[in-house]
Each structure stands twice: as structure tokens, then as C-alpha cells.
C-alpha positions, -999 to 999 in steps of 0.1 A, spaced: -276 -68 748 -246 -61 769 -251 -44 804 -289 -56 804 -301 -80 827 -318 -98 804 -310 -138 797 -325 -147 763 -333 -131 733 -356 -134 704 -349 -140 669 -383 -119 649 -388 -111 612 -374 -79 600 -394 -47 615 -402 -65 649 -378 -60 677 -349 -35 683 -328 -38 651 -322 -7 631 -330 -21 596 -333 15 583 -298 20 593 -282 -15 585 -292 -15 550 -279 23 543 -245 13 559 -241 -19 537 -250 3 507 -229 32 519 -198 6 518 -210 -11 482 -215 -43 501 -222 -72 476 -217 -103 497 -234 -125 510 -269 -121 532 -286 -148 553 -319 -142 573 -329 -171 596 -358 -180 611 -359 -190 645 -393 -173 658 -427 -189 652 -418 -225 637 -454 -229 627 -454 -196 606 -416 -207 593 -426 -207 555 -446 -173 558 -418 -159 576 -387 -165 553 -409 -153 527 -420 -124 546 -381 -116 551 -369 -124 519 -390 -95 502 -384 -74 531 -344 -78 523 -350 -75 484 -372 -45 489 -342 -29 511 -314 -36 488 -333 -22 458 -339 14 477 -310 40 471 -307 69 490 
């Protein structure tokens, strides 16, 4: 993140890390998003499978709440 000393980053399924999903979700509701979403996986090449499945119910499950 800017102003951090910090020279990589990682790339972890949804939940893990710093990421606000909570919030992300509600503000791509709150503006009637209905594009297009892409999750990659970059973390953990031999749990890849697992992991896009993980976050591809993770995603569906977060589009399908309302508020």
C-alpha cells in the first residue's frame, strides 16, 4: 500500500488479508453493478483448484446477500 515500506504483496483468497470484502460487495450493490467480476489466483499454486473454488462461492455467496 502507498506510504508503507513494504516491497511485495500477496494475492490470498477472499477473507485472508486486508481487503474489506464486507464493504466492496455493499458498494458494488449500492451502485447496481452488473459487470463483470474476475478473482485470480495467484497464492498457493498447489491449492489453485481448491482456491478458485473457494472464491467463486465466496463471490456468489456475496452477490446474493442484500442489505
Amino acid at each position: 500500500p502507498p506510504g508503507t515500506p513494504a516491497r511485495i504483496h500477496q494475492h490470498l483468497d477472499i477473507g485472508q488479508g486486508e481487503v474489506d470484502f464486507d464493504e466492496l460487495f455493499r458498494e458494488l450493490r449500492a451502485n447496481d453493478f452488473d459487470g463483470t467480476l474476475t478473482a485470480c489466483v495467484f497464492a498457493w499454486e498447489e491449492r489453485a483448484k481448491e482456491s478458485s473454488a473457494f472464491m467463486r462461492k465466496k463471490i456468489d455467496e456475496y452477490l446474493a446477500a442484500r442489505p
